[in-house]
Biopython code that builds the backbone (N, CA, C, O; Angstrom):
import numpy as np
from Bio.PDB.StructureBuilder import StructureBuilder

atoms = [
    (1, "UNK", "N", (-1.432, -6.672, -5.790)),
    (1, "UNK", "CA", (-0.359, -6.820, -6.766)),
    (1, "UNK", "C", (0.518, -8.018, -6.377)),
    (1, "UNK", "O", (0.157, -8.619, -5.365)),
    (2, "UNK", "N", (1.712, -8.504, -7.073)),
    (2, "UNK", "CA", (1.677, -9.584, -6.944)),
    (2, "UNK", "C", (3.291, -9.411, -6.756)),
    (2, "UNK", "O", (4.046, -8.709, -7.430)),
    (3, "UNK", "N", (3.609, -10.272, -5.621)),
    (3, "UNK", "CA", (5.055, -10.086, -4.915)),
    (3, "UNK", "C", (6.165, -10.472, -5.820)),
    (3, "UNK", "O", (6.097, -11.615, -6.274)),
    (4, "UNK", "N", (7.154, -9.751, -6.163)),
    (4, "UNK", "CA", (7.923, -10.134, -7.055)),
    (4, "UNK", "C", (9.645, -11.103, -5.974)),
    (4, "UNK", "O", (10.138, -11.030, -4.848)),
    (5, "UNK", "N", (9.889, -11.827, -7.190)),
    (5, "UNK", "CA", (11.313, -12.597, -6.390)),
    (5, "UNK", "C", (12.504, -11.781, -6.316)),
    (5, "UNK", "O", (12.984, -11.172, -7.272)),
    (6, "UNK", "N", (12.936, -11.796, -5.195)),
    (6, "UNK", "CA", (14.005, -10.823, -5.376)),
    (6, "UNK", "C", (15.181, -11.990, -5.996)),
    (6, "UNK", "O", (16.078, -11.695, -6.786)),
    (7, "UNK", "N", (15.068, -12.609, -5.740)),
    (7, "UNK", "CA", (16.326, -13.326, -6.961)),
    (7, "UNK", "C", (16.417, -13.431, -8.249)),
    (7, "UNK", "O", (17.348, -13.600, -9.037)),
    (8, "UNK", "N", (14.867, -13.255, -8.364)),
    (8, "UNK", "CA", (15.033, -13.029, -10.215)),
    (8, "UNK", "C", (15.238, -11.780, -11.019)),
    (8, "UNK", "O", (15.889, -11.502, -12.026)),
    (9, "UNK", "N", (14.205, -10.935, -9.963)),
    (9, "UNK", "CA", (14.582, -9.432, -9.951)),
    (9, "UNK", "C", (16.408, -8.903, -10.334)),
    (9, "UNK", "O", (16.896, -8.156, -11.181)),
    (10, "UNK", "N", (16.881, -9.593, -9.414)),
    (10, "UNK", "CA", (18.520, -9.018, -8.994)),
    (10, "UNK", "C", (19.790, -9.882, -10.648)),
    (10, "UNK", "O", (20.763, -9.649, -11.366)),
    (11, "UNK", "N", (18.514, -11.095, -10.267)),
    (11, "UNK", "CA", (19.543, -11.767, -11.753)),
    (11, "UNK", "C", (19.051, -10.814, -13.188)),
    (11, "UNK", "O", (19.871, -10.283, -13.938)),
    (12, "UNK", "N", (17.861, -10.753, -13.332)),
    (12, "UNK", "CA", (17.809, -9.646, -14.870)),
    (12, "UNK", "C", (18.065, -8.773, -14.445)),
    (12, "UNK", "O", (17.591, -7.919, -15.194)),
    (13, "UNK", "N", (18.892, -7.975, -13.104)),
    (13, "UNK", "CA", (19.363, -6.602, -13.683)),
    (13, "UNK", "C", (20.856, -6.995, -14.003)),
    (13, "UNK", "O", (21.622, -6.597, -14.880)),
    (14, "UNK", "N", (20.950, -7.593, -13.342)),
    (14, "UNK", "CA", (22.380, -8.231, -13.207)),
    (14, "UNK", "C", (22.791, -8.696, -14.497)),
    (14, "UNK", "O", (23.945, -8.494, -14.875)),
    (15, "UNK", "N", (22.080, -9.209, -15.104)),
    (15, "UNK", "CA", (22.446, -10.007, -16.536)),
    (15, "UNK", "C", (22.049, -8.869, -17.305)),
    (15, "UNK", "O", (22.768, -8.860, -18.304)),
    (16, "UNK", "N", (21.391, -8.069, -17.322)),
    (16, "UNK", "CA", (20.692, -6.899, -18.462)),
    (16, "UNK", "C", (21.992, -5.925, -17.985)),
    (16, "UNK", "O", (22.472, -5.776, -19.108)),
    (17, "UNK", "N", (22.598, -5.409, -17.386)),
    (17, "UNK", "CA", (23.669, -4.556, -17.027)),
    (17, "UNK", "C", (25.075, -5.037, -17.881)),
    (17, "UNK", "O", (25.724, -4.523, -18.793)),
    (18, "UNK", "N", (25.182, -6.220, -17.140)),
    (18, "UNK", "CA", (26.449, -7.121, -17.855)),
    (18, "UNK", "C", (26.134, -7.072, -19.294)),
    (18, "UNK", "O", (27.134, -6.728, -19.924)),
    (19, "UNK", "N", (25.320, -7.247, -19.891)),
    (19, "UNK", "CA", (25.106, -7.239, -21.664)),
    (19, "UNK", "C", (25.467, -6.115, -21.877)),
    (19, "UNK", "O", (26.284, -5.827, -22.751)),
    (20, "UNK", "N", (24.918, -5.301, -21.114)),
    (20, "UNK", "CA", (24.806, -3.625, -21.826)),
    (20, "UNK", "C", (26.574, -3.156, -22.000)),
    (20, "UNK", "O", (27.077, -2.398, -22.829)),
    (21, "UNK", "N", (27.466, -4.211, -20.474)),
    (21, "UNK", "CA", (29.220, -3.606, -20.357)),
    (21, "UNK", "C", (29.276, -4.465, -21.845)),
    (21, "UNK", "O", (29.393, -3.727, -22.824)),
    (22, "UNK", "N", (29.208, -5.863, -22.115)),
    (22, "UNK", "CA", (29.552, -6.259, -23.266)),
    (22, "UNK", "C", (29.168, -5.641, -24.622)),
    (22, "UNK", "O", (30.026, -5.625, -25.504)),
    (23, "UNK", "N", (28.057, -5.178, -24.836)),
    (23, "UNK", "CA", (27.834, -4.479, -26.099)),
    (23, "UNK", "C", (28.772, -2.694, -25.776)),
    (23, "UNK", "O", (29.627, -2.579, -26.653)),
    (24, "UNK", "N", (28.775, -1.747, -25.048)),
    (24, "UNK", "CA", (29.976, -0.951, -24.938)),
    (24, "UNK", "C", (30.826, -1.414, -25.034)),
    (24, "UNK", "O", (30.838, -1.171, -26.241)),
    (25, "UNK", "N", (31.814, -2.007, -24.880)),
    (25, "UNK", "CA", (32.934, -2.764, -24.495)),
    (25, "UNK", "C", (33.453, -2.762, -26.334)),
    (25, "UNK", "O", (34.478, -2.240, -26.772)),
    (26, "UNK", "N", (32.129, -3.691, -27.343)),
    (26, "UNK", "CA", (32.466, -4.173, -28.380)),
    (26, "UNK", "C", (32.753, -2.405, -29.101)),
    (26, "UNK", "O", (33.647, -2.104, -29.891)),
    (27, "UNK", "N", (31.812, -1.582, -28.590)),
    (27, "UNK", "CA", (31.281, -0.342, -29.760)),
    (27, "UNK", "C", (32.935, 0.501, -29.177)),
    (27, "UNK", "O", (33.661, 1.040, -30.011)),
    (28, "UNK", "N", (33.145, 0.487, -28.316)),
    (28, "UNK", "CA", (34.392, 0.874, -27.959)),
    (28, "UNK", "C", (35.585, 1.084, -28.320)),
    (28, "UNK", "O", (36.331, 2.042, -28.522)),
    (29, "UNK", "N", (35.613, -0.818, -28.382)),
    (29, "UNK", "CA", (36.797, -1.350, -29.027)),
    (29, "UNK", "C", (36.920, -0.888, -30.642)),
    (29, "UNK", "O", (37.924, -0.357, -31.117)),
    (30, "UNK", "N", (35.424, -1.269, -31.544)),
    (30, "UNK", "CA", (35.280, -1.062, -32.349)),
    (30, "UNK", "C", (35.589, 0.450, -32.700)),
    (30, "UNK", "O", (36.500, 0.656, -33.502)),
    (31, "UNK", "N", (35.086, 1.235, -32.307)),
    (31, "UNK", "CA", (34.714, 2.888, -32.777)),
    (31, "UNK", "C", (35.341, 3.857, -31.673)),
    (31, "UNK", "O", (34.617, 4.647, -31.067)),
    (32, "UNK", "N", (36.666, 3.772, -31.443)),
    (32, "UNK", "CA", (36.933, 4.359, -29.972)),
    (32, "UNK", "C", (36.738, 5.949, -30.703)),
    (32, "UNK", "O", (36.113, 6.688, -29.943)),
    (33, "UNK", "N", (37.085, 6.523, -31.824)),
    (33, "UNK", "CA", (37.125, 8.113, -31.168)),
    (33, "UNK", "C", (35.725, 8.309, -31.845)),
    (33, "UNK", "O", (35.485, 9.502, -32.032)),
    (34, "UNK", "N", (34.791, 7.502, -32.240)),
    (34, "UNK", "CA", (33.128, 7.739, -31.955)),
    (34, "UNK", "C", (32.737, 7.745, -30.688)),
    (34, "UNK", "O", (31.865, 8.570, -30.418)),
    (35, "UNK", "N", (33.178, 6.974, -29.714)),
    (35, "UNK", "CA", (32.889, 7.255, -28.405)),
    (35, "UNK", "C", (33.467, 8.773, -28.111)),
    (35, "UNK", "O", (32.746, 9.593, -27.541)),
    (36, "UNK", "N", (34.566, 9.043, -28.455)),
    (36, "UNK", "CA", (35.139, 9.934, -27.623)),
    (36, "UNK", "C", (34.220, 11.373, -28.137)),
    (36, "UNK", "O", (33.885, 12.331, -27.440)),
    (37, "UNK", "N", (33.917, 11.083, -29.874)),
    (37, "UNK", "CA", (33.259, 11.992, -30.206)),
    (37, "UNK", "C", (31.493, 12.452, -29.600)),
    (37, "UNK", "O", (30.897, 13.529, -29.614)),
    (38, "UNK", "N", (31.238, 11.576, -29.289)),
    (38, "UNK", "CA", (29.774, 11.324, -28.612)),
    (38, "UNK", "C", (30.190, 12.118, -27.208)),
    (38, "UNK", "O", (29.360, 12.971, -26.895)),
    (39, "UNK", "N", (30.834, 12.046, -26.697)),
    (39, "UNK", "CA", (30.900, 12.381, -25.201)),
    (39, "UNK", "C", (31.374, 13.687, -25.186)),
    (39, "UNK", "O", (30.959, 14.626, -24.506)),
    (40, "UNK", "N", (32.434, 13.662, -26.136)),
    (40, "UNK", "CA", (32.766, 15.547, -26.118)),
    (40, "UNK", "C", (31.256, 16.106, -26.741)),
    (40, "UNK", "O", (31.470, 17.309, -26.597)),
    (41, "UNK", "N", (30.386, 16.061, -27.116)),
    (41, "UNK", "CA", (28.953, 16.682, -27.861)),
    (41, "UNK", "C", (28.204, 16.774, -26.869)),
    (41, "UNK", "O", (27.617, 17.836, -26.663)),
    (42, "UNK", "N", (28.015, 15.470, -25.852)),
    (42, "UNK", "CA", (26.913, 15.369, -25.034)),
    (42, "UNK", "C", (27.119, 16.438, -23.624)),
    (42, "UNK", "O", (26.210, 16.871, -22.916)),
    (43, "UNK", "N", (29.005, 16.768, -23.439)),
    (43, "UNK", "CA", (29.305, 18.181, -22.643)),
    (43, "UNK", "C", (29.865, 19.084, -23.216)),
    (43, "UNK", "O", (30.699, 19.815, -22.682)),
    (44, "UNK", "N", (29.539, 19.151, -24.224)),
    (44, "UNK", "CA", (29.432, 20.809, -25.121)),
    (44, "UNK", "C", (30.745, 21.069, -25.563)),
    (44, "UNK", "O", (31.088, 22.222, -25.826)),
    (45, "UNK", "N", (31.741, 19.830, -25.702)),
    (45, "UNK", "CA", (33.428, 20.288, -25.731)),
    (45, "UNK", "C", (33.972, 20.941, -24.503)),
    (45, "UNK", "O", (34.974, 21.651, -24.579)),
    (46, "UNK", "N", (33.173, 20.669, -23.053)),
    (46, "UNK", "CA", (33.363, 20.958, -21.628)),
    (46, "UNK", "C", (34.891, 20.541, -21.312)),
    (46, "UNK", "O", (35.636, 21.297, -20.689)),
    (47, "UNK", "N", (35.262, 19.389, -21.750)),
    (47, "UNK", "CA", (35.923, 18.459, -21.166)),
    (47, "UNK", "C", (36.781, 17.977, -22.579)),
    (47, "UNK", "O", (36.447, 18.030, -23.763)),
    (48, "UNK", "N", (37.938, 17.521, -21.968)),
    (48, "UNK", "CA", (38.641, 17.319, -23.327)),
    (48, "UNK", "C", (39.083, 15.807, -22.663)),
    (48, "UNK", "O", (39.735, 15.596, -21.640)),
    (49, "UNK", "N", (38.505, 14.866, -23.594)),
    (49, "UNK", "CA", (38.627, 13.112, -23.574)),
    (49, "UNK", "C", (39.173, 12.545, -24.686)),
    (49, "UNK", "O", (38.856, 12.901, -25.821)),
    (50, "UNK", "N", (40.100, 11.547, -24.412)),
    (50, "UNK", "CA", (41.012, 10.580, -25.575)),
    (50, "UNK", "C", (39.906, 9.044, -25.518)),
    (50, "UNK", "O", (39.250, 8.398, -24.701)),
    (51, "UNK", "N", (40.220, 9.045, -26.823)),
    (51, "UNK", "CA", (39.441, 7.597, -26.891)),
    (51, "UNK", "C", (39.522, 6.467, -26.107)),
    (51, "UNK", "O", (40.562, 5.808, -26.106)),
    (52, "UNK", "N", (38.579, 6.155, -25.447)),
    (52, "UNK", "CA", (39.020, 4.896, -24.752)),
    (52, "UNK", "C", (39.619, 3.674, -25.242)),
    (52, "UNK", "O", (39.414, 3.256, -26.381)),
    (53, "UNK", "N", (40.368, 3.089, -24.381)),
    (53, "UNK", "CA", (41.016, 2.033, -23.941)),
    (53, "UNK", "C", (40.564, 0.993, -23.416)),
    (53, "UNK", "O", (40.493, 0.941, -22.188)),
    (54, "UNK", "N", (40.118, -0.165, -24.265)),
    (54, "UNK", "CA", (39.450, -1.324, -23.729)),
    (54, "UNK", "C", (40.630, -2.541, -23.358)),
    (54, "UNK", "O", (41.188, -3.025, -24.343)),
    (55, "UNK", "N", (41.063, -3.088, -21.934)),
    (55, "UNK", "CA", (41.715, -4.025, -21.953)),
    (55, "UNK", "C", (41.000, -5.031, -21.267)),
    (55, "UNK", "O", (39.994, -4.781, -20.602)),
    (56, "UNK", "N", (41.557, -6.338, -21.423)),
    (56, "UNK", "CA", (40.868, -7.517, -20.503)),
    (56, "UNK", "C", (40.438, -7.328, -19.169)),
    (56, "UNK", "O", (39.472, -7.688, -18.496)),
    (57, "UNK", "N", (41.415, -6.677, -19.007)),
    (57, "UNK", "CA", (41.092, -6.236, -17.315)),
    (57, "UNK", "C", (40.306, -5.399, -16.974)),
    (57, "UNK", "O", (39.680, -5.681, -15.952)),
    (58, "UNK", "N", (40.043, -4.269, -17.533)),
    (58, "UNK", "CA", (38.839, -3.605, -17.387)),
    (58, "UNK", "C", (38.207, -4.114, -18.088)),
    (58, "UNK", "O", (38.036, -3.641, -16.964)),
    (59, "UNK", "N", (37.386, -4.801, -19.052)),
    (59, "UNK", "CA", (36.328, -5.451, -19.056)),
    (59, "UNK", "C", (35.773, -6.289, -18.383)),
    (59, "UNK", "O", (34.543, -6.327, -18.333)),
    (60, "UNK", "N", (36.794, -7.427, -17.500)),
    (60, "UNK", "CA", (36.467, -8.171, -16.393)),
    (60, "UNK", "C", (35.856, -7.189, -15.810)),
    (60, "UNK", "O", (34.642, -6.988, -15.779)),
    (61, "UNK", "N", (36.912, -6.412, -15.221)),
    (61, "UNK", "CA", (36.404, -5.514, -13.606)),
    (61, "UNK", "C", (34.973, -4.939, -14.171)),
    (61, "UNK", "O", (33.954, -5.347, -13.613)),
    (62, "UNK", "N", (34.905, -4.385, -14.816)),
    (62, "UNK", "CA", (33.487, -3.544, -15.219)),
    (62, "UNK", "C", (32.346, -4.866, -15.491)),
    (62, "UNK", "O", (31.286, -4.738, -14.877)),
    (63, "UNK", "N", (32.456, -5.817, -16.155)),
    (63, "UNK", "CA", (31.368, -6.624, -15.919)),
    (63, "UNK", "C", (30.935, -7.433, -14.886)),
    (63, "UNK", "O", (29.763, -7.805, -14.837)),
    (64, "UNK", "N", (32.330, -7.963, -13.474)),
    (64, "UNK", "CA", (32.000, -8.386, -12.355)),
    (64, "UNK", "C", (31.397, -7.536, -11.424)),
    (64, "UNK", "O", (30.775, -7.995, -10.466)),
    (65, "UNK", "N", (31.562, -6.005, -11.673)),
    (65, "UNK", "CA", (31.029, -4.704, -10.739)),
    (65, "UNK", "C", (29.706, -4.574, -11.329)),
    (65, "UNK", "O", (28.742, -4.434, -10.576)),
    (66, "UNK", "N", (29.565, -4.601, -12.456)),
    (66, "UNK", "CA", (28.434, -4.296, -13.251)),
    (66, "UNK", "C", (27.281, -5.443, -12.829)),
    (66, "UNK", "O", (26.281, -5.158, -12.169)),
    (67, "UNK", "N", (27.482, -6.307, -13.147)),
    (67, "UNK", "CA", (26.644, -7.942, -12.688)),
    (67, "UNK", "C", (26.543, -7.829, -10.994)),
    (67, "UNK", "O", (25.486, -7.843, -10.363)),
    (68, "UNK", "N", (27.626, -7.736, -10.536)),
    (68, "UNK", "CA", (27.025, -7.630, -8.887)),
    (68, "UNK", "C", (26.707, -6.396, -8.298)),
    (68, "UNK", "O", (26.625, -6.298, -7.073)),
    (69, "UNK", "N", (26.520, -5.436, -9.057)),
    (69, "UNK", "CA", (26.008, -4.113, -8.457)),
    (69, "UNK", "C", (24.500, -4.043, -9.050)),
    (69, "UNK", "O", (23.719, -3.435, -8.318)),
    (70, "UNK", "N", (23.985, -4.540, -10.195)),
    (70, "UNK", "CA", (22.667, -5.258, -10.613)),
    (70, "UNK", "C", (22.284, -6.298, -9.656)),
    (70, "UNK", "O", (21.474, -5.892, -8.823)),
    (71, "UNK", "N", (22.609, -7.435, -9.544)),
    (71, "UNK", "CA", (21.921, -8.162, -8.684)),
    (71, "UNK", "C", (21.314, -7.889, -6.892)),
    (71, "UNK", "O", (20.282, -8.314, -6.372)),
    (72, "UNK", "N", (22.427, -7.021, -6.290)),
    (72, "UNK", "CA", (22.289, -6.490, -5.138)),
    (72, "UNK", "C", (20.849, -5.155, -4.981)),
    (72, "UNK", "O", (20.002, -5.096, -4.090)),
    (73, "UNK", "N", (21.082, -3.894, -6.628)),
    (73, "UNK", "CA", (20.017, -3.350, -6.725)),
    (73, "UNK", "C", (18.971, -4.411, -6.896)),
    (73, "UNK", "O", (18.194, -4.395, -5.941)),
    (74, "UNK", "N", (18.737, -5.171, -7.636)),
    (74, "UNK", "CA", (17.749, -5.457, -8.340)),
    (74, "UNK", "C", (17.022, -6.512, -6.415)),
    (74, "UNK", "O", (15.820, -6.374, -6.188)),
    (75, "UNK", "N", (17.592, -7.095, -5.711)),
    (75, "UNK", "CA", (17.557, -7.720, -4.723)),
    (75, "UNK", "C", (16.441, -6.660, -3.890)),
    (75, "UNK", "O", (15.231, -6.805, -3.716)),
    (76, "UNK", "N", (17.385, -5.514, -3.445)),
    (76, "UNK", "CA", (17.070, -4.579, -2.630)),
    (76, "UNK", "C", (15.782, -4.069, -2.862)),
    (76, "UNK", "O", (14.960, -3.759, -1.999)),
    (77, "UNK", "N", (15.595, -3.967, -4.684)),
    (77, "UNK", "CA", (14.335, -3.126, -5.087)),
    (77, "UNK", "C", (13.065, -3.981, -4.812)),
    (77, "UNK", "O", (11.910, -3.666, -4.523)),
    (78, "UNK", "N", (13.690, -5.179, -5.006)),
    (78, "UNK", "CA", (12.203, -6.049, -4.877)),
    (78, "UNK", "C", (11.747, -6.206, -3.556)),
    (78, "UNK", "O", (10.612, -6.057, -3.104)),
    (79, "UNK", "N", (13.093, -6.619, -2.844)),
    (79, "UNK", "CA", (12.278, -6.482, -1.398)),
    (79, "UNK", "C", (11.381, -5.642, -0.561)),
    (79, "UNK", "O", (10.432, -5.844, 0.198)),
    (80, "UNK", "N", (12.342, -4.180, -1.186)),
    (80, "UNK", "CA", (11.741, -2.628, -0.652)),
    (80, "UNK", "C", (10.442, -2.864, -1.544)),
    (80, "UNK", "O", (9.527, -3.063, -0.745)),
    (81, "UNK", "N", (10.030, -2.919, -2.653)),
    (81, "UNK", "CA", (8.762, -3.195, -3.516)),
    (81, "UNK", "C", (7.540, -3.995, -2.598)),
    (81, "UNK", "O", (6.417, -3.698, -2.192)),
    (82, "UNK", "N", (8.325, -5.028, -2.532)),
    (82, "UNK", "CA", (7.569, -6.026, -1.879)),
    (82, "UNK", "C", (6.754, -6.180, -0.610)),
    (82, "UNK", "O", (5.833, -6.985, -0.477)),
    (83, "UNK", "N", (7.266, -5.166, 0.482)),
    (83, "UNK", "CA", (7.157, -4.584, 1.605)),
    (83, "UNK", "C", (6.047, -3.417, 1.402)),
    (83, "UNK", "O", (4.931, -3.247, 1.894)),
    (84, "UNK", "N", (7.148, -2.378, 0.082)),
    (84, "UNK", "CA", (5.833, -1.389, 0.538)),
    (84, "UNK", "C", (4.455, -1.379, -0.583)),
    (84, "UNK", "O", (3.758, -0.389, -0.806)),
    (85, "UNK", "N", (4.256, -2.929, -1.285)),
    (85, "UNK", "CA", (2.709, -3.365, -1.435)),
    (85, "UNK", "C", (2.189, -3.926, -0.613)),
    (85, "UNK", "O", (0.987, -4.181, -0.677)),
    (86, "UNK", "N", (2.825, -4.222, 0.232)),
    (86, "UNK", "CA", (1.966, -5.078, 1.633)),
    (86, "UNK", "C", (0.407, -4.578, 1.899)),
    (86, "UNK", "O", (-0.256, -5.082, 2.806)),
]
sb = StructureBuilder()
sb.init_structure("model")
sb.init_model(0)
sb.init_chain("A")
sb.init_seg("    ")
for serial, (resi, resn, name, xyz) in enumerate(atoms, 1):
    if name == "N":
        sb.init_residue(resn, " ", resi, " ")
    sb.init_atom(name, np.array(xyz, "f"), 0.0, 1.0, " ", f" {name:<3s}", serial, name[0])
structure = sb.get_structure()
């Protein structure tokens, strides 16, 4: 099988993660108590949640955590991959 790069690996998770905070981010902003409604359904009305709150700042923080917590997995997986096709 054929050794994969861990830098490219780590950049498409990294960049595929970060899209995914930007498209939430928009459906959010857009549809906040559809979110809120989705999440009270998915725990049975477990939990009682207010619509989120999208500000600049948490969208930064969530897409710089998001992008470098992808690239580091995506790094790690290939190497560990890479090793145990040896």
């Amino acid at each position: 099988m054929a050794k994969l790069k861990p830098s490219s690996v780590g950049l498409a998770l990294g960049l595929f993660l970060a899209l995914i905070q930007i498209l939430r981010s928009i459906v959010a902003w857009l549809f906040p108590n559809f979110v809120a409604y989705i999440i009270k359904n998915l725990t049975f009305n477990a939990i009682s949640i207010q619509p989120p709150v999208v500000t600049v700042s948490s969208f930064i923080i969530g897409l710089v955590a998001l992008f470098a917590g992808g690239l580091i997995g995506g790094i790690i997986f290939a190497r560990v991959y890479n090793w145990a096709v040896k």
